[in-house]
C-alpha positions in Angstrom: -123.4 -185.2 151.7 -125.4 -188.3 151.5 -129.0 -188.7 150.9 -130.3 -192.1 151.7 -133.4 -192.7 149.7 -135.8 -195.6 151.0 -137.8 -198.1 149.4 -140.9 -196.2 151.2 -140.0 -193.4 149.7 -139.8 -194.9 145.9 -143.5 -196.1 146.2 -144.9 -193.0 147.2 -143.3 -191.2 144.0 -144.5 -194.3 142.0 -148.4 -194.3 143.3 -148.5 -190.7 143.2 -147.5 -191.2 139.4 -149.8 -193.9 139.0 -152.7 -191.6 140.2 -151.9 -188.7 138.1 -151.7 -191.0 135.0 -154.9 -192.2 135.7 -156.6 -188.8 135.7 -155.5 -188.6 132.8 -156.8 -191.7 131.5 -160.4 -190.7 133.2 -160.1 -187.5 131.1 -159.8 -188.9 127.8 -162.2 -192.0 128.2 -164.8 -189.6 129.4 -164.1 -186.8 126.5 -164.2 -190.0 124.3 -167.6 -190.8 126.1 -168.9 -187.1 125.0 -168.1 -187.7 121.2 -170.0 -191.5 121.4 -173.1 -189.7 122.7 -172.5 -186.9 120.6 -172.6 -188.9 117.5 -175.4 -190.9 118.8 -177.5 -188.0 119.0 -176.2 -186.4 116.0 -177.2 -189.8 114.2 -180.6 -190.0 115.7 -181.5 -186.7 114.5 -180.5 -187.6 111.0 -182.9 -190.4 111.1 -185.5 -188.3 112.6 -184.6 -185.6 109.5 -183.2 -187.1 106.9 -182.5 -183.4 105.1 -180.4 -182.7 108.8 -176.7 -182.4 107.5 -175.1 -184.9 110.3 -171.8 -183.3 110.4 -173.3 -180.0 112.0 -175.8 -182.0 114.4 -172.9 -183.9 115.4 -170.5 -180.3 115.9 -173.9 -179.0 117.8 -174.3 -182.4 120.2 -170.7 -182.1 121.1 -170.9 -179.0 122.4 -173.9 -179.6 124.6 -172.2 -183.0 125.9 -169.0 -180.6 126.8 -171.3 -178.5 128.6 -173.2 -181.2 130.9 
């Protein structure tokens, strides 16, 4: 039996790859995103409170960026 695969069909497999690959890229730009503002915030309250440790206001700001 012989299954005759076209050209057509190769690019549809390959954009469908592309597009899942780049949800995946989205994802981790974005979570990377979170942890910027995260430590942003985390950094500002430091300077706001110096006797803040910034290791837990960091911890707390990442949570509230996962939940936004």
């Amino acid at each position: 039996m012989h299954t005759n695969i076209t050209m057509g069909d190769y690019e549809i497999k390959k954009e469908t790859e592309f597009e899942d690959a780049k949800t995946d890229t989205e994802e981790e730009l974005e979570d990377a995103g979170d942890k910027v503002k995260a430590g942003a915030k985390a950094f500002g309250n430091k300077v706001a409170d110096p006797d803040k440790d910034l290791e837990s206001e960091y911890q707390e700001e990442k949570i509230k960026e996962k939940m936004d």
